[in-house]
PQR file of N, CA, C, O and H, with PARSE charges and radii, in Angstrom:
ATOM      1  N   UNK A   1      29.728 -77.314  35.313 -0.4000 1.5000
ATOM      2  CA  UNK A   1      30.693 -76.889  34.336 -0.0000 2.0000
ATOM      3  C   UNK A   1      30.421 -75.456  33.910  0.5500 1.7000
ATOM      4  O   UNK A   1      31.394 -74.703  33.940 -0.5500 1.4000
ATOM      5  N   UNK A   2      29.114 -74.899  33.470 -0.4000 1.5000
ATOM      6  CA  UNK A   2      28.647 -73.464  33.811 -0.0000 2.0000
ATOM      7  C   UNK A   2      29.508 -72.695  34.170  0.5500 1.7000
ATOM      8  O   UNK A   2      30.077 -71.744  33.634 -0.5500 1.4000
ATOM      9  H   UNK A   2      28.323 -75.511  33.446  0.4000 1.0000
ATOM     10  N   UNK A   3      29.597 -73.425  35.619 -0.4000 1.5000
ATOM     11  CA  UNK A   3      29.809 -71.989  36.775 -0.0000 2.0000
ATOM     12  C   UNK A   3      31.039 -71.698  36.618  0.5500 1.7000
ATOM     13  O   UNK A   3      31.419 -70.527  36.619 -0.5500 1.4000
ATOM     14  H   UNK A   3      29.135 -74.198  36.054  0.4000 1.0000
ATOM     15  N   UNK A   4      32.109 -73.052  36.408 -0.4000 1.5000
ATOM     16  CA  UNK A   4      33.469 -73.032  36.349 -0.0000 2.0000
ATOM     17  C   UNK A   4      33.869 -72.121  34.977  0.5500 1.7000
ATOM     18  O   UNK A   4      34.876 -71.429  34.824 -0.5500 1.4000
ATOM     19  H   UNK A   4      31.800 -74.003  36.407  0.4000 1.0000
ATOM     20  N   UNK A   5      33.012 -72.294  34.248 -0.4000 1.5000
ATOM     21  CA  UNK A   5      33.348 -71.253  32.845 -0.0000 2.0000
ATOM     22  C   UNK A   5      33.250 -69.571  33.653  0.5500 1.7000
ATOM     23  O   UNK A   5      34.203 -68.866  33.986 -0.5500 1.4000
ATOM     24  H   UNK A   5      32.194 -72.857  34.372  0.4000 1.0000
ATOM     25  N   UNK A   6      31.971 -69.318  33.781 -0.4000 1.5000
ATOM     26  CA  UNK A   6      31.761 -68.285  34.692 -0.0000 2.0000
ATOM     27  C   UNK A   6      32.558 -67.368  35.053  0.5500 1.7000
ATOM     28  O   UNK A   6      32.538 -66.145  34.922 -0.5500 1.4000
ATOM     29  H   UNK A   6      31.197 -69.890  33.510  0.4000 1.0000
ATOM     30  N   UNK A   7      33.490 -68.317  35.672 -0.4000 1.5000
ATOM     31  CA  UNK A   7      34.599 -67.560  36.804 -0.0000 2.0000
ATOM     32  C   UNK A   7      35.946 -67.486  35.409  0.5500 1.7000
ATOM     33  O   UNK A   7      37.128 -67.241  35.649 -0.5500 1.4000
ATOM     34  H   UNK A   7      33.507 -69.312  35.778  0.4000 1.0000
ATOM     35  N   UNK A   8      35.387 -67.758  34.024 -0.4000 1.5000
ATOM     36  CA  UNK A   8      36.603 -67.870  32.851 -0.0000 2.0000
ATOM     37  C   UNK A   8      37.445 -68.765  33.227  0.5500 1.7000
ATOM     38  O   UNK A   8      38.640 -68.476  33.284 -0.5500 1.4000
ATOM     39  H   UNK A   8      34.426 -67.957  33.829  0.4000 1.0000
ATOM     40  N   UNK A   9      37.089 -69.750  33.484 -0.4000 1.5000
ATOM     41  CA  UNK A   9      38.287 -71.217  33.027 -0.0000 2.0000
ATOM     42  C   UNK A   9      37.565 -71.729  31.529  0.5500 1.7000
ATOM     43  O   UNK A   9      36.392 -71.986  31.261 -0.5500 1.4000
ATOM     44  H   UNK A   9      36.118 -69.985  33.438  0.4000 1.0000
ATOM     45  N   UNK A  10      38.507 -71.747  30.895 -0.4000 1.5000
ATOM     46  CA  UNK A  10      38.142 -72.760  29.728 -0.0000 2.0000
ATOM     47  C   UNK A  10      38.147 -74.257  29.694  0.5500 1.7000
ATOM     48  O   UNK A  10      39.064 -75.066  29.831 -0.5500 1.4000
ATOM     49  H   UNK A  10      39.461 -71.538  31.113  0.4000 1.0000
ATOM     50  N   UNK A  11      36.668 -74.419  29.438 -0.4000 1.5000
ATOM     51  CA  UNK A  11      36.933 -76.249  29.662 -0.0000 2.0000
ATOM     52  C   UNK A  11      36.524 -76.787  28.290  0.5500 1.7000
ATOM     53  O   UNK A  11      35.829 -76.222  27.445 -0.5500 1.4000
ATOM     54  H   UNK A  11      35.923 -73.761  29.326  0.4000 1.0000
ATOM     55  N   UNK A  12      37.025 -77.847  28.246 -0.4000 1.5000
ATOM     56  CA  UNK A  12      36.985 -78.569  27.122 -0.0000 2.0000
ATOM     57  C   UNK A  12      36.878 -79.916  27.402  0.5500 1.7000
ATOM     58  O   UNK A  12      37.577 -80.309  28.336 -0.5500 1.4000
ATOM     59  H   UNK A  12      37.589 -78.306  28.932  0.4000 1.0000
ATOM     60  N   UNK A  13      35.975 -80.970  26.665 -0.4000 1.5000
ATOM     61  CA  UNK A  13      35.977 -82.608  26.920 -0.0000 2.0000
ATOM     62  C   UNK A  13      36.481 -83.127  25.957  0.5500 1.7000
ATOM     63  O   UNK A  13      36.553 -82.680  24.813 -0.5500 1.4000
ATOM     64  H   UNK A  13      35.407 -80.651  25.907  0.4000 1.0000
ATOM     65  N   UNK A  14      37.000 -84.467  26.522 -0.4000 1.5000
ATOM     66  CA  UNK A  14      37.496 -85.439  25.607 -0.0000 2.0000
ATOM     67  C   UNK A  14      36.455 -86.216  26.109  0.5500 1.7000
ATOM     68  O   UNK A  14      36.036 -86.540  27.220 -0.5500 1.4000
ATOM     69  H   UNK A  14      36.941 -84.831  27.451  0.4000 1.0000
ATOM     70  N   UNK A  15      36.027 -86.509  24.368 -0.4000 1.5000
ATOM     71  CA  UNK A  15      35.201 -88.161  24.027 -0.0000 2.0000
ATOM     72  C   UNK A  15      35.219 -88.786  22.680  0.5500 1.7000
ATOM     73  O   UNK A  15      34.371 -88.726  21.790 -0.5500 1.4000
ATOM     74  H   UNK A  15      36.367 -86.246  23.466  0.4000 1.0000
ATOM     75  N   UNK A  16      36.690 -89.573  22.728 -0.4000 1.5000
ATOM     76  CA  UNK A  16      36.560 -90.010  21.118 -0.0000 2.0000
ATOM     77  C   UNK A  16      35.557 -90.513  20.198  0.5500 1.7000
ATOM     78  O   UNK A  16      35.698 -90.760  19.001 -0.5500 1.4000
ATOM     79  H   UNK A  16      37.379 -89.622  23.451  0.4000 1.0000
ATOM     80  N   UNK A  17      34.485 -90.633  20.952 -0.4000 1.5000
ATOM     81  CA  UNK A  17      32.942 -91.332  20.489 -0.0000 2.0000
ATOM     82  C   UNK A  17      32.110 -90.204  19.927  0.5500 1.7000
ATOM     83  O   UNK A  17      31.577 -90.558  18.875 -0.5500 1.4000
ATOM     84  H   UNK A  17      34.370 -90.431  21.925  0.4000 1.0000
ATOM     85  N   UNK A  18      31.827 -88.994  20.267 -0.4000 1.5000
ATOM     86  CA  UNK A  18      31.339 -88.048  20.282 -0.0000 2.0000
ATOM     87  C   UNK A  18      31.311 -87.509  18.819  0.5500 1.7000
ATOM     88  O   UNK A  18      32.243 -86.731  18.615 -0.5500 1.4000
ATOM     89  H   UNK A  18      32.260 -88.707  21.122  0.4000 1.0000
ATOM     90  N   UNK A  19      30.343 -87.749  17.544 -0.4000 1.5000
ATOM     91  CA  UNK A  19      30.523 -87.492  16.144 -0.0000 2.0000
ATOM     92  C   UNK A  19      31.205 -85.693  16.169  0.5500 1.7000
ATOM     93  O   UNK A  19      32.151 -85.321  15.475 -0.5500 1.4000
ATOM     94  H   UNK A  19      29.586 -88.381  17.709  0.4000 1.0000
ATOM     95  N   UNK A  20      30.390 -84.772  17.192 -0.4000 1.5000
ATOM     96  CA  UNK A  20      30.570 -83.658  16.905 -0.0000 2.0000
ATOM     97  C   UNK A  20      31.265 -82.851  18.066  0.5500 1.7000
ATOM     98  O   UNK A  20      31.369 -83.210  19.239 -0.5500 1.4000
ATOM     99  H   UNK A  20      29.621 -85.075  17.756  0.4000 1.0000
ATOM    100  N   UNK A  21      31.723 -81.670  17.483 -0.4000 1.5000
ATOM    101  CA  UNK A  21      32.875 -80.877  17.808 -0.0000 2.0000
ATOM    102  C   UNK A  21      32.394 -79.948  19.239  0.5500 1.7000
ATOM    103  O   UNK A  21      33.225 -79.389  19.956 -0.5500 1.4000
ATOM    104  H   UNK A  21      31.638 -81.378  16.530  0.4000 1.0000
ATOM    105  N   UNK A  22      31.200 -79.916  19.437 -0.4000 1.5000
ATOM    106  CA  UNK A  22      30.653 -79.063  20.355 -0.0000 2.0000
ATOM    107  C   UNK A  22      29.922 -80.228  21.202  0.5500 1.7000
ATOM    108  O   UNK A  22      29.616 -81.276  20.634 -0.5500 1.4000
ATOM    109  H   UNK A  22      30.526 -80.370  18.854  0.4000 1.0000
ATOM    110  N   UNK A  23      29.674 -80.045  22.442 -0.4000 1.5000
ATOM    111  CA  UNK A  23      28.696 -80.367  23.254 -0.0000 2.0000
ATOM    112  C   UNK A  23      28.060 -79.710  24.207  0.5500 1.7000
ATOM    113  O   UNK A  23      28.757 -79.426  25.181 -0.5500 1.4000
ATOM    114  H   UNK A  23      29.922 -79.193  22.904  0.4000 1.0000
ATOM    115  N   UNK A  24      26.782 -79.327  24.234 -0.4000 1.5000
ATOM    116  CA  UNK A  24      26.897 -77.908  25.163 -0.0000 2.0000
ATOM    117  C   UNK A  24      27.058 -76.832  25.167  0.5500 1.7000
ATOM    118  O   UNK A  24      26.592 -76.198  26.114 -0.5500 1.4000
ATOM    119  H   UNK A  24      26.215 -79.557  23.443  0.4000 1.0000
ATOM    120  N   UNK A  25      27.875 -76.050  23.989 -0.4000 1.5000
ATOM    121  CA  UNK A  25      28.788 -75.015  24.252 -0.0000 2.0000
ATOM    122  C   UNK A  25      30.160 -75.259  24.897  0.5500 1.7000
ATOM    123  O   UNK A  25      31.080 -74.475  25.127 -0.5500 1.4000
ATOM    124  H   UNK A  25      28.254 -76.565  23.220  0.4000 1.0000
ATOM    125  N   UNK A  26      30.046 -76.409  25.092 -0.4000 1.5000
ATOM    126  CA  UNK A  26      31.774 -76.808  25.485 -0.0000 2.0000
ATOM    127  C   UNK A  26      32.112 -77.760  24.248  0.5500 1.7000
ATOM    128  O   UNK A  26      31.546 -78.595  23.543 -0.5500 1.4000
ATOM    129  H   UNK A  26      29.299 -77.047  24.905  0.4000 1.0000
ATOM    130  N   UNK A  27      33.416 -77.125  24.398 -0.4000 1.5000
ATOM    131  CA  UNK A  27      34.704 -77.537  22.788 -0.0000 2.0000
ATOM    132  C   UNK A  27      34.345 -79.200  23.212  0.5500 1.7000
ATOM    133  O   UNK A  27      33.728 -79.519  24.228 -0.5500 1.4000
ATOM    134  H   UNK A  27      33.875 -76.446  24.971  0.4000 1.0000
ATOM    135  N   UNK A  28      34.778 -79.967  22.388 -0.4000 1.5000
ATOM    136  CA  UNK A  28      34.971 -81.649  22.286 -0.0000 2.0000
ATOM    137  C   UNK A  28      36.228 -82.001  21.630  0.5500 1.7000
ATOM    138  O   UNK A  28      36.272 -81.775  20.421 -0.5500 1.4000
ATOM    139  H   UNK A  28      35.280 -79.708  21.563  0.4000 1.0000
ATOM    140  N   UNK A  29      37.522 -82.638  22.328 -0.4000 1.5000
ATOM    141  CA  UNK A  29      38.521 -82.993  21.934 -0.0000 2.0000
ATOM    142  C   UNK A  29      38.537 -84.469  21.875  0.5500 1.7000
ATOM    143  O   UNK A  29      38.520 -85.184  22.877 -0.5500 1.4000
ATOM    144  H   UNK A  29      37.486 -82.821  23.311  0.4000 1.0000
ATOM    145  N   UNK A  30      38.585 -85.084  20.108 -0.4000 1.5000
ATOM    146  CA  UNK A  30      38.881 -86.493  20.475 -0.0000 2.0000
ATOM    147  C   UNK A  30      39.986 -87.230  20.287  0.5500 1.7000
ATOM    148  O   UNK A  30      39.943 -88.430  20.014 -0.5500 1.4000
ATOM    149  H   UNK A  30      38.598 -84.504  19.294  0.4000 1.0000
ATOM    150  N   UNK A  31      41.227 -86.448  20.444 -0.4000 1.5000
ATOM    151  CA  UNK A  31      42.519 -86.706  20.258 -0.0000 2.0000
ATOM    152  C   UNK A  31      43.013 -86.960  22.300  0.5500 1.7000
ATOM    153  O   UNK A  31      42.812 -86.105  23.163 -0.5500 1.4000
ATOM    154  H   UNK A  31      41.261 -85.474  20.665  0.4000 1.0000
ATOM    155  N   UNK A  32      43.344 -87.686  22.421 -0.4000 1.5000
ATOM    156  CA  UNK A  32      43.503 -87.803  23.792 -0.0000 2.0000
ATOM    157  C   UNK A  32      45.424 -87.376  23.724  0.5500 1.7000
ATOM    158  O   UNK A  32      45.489 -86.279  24.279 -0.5500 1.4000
ATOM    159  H   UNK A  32      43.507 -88.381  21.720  0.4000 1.0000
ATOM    160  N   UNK A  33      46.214 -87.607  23.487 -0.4000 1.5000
ATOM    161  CA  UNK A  33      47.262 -86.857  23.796 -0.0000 2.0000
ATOM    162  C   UNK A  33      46.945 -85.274  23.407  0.5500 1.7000
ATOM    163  O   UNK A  33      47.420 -84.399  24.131 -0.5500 1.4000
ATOM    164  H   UNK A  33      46.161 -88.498  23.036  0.4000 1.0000
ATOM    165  N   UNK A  34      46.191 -84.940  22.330 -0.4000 1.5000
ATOM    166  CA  UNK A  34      46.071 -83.036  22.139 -0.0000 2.0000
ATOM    167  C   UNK A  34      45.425 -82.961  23.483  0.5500 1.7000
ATOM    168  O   UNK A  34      45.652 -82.056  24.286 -0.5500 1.4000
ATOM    169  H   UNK A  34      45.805 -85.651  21.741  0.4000 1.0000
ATOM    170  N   UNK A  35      44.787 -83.741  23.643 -0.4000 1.5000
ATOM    171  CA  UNK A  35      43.478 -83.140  25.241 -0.0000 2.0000
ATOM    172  C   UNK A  35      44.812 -83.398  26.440  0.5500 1.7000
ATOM    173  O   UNK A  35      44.798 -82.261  26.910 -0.5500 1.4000
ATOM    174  H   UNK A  35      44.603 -84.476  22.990  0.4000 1.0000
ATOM    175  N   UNK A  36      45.332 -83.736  26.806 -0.4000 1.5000
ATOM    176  CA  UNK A  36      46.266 -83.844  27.888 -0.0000 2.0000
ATOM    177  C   UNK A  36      47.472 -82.826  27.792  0.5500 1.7000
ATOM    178  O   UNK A  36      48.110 -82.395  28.752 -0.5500 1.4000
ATOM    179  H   UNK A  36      45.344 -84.660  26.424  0.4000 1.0000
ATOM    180  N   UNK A  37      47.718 -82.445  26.123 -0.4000 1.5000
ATOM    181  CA  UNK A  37      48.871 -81.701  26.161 -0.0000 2.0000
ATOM    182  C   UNK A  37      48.415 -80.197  26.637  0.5500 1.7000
ATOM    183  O   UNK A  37      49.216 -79.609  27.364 -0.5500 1.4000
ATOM    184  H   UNK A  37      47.200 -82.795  25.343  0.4000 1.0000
ATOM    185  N   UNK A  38      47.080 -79.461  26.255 -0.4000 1.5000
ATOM    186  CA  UNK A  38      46.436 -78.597  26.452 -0.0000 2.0000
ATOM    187  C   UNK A  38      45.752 -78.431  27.954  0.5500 1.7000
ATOM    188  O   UNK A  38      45.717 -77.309  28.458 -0.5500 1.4000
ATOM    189  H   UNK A  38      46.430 -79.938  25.664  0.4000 1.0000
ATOM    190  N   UNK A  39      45.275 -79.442  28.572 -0.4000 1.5000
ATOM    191  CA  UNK A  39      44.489 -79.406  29.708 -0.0000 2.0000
ATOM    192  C   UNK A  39      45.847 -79.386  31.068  0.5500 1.7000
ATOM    193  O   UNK A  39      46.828 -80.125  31.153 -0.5500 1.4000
ATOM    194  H   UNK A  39      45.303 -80.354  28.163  0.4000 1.0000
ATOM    195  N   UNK A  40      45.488 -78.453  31.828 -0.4000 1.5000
ATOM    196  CA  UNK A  40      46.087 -78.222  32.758 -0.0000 2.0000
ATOM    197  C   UNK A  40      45.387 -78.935  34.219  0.5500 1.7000
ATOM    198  O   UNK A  40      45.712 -78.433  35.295 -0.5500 1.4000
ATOM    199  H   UNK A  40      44.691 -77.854  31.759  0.4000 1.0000
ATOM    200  N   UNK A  41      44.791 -79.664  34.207 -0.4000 1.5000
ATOM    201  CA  UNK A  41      43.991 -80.587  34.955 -0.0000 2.0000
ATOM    202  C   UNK A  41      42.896 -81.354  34.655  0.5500 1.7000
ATOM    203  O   UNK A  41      41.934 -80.721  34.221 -0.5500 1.4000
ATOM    204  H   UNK A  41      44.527 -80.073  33.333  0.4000 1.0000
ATOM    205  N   UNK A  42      42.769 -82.570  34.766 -0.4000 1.5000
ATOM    206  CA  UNK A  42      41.460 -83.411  33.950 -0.0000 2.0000
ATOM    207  C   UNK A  42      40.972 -83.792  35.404  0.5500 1.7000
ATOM    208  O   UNK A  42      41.650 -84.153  36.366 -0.5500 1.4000
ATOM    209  H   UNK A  42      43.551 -83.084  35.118  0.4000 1.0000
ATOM    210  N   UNK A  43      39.425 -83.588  35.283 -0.4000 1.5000
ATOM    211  CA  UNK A  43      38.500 -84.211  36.198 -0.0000 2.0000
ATOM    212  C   UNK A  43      37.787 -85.558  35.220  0.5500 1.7000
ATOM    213  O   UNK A  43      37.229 -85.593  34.123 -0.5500 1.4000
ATOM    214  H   UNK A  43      38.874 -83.295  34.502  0.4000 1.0000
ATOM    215  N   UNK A  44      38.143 -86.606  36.272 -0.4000 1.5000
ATOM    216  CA  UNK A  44      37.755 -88.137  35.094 -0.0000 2.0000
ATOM    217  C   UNK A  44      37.219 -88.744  36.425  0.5500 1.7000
ATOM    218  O   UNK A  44      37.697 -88.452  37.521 -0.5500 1.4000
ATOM    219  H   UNK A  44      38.596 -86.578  37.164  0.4000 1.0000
ATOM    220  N   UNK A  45      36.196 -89.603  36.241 -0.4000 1.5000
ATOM    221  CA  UNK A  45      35.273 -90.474  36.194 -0.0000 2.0000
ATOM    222  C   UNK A  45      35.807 -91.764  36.818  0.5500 1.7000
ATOM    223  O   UNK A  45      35.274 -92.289  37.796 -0.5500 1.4000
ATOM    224  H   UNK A  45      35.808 -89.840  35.351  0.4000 1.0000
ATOM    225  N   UNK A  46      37.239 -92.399  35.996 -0.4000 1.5000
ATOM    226  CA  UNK A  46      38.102 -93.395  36.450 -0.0000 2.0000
ATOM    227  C   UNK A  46      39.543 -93.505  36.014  0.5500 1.7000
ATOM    228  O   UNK A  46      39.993 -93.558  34.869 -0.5500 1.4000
ATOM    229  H   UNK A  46      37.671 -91.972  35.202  0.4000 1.0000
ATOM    230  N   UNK A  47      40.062 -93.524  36.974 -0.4000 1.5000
ATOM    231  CA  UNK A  47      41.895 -93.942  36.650 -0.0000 2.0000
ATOM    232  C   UNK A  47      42.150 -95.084  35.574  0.5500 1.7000
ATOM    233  O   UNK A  47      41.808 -96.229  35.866 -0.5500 1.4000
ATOM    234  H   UNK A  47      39.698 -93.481  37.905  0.4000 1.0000
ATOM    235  N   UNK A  48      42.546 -94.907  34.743 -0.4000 1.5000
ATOM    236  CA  UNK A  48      43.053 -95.896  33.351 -0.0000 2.0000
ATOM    237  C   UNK A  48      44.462 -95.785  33.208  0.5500 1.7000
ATOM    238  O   UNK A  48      44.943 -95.112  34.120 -0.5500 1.4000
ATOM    239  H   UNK A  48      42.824 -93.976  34.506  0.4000 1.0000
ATOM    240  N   UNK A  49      45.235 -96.175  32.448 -0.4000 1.5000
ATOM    241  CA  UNK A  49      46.852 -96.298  32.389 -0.0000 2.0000
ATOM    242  C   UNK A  49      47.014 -95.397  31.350  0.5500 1.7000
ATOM    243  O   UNK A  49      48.200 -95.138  31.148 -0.5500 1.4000
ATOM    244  H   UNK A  49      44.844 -96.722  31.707  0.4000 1.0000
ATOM    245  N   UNK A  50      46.005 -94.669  30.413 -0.4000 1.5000
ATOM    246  CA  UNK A  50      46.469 -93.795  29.723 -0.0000 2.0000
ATOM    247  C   UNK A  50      46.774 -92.551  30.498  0.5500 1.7000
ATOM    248  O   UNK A  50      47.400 -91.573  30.087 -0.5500 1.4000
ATOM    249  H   UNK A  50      45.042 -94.880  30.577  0.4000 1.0000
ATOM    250  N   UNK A  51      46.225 -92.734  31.713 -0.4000 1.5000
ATOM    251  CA  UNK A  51      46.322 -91.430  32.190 -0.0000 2.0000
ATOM    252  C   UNK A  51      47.275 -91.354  32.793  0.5500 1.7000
ATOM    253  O   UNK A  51      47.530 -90.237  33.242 -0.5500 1.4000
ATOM    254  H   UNK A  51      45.717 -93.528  32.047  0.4000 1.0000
ATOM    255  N   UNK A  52      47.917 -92.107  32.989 -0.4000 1.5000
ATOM    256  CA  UNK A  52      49.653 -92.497  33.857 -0.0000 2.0000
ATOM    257  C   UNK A  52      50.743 -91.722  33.841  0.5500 1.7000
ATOM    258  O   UNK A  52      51.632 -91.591  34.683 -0.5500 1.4000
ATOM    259  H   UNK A  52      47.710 -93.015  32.624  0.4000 1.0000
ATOM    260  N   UNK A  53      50.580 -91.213  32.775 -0.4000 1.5000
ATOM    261  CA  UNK A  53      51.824 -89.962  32.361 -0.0000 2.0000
ATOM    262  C   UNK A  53      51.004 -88.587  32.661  0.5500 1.7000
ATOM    263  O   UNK A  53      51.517 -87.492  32.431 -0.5500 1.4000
ATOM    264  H   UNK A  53      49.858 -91.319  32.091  0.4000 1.0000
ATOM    265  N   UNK A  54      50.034 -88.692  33.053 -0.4000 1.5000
ATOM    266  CA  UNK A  54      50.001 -87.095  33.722 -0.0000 2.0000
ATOM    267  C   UNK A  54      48.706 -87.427  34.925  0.5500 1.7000
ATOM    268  O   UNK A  54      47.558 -87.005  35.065 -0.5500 1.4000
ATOM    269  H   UNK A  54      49.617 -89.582  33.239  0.4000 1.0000
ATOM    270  N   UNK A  55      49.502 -88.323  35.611 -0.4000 1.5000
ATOM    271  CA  UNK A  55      48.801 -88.387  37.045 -0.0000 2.0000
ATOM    272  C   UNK A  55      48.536 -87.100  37.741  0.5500 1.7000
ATOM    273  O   UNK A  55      47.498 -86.682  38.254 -0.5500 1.4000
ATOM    274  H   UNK A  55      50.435 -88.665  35.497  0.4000 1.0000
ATOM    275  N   UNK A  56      49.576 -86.636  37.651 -0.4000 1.5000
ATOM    276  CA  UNK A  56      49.847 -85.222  38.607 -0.0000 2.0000
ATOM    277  C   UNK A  56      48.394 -84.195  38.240  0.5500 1.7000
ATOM    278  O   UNK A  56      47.887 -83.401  39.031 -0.5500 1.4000
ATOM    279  H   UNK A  56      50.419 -86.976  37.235  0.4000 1.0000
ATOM    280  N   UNK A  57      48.021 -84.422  37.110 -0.4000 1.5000
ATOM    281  CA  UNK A  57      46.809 -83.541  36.533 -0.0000 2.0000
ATOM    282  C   UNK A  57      45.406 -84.011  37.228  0.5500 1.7000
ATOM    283  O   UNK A  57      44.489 -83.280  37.602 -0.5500 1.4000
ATOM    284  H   UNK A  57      48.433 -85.067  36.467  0.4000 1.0000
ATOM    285  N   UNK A  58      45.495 -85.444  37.296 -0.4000 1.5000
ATOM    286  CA  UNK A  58      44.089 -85.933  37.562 -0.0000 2.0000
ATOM    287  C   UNK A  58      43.699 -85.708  39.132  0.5500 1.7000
ATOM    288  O   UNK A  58      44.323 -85.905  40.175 -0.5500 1.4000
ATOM    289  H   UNK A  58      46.240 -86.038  36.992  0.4000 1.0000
ATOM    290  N   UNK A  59      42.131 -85.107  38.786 -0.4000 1.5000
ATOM    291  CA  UNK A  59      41.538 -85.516  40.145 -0.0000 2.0000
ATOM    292  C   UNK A  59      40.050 -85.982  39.678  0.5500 1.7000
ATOM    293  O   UNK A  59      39.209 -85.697  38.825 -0.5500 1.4000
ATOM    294  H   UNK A  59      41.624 -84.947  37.939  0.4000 1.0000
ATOM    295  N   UNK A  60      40.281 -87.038  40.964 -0.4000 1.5000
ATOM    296  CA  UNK A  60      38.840 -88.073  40.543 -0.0000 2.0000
ATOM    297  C   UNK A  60      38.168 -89.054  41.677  0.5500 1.7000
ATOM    298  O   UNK A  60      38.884 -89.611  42.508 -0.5500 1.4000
ATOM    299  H   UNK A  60      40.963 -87.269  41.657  0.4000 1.0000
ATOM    300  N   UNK A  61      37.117 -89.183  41.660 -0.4000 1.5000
ATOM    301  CA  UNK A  61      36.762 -89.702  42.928 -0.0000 2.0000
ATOM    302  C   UNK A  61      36.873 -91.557  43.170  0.5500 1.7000
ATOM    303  O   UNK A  61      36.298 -92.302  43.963 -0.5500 1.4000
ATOM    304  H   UNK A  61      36.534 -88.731  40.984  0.4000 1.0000
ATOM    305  N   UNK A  62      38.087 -91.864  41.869 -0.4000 1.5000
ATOM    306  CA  UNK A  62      38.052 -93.149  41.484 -0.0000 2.0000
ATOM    307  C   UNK A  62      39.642 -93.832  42.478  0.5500 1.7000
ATOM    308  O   UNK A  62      40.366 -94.751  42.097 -0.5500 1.4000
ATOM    309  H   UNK A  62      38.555 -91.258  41.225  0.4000 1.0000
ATOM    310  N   UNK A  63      39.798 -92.981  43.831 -0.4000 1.5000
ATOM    311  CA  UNK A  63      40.847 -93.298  44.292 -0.0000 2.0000
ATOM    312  C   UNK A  63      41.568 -94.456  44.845  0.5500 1.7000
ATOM    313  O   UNK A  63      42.626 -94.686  45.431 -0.5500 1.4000
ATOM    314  H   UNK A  63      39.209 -92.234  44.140  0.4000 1.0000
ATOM    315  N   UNK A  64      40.628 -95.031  44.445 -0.4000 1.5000
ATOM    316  CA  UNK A  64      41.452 -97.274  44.490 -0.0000 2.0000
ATOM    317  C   UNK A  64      41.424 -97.329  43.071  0.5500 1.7000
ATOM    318  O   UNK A  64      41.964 -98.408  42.828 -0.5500 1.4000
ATOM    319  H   UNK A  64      39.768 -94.844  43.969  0.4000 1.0000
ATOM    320  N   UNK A  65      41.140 -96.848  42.082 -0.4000 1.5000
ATOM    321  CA  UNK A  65      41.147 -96.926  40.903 -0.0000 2.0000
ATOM    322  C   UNK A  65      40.855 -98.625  40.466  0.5500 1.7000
ATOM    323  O   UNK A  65      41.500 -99.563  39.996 -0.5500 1.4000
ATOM    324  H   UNK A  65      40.701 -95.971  42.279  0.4000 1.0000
ATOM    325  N   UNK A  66      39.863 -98.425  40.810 -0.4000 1.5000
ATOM    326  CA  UNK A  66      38.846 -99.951  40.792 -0.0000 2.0000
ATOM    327  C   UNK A  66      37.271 -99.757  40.409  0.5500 1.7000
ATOM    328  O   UNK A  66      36.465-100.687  40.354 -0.5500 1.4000
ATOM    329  H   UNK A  66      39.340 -97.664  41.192  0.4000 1.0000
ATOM    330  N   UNK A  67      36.913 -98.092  40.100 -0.4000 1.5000
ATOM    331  CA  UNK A  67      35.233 -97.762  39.955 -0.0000 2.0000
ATOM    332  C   UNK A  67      35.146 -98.584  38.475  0.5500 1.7000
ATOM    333  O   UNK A  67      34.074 -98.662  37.874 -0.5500 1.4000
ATOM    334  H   UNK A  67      37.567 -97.337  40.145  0.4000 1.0000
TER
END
């Protein structure tokens, strides 16, 4: 995530669990529609049905969406 800043992409995580606003030096969003309306691509972990309305964004190595 570093490197990708690096090159100036701004990244930001969503984790509604997460008490605080920073992690890292990377922002923490725990509003999941603000994090989707803002993020121009999400790298996730696993396919869920919230993410259904902006498939087109996701890439993930969860491609039977069964991890």
């Amino acid at each position: 995530m570093r490197r990708i800043r690096e090159k100036g992409v701004d990244i930001v995580i969503y984790e509604p669990a997460w008490k605080e606003n920073m992690f890292h030096n990377f922002r923490v969003i725990h509003d999941l529609s603000y994090f989707k309306m803002i993020s121009d691509i999400l790298a996730v972990n696993r396919i869920t049905e919230e993410l259904a309305d902006v498939s087109d964004k996701v890439y993930t190595r969860d491609i039977f969406a069964r991890d």
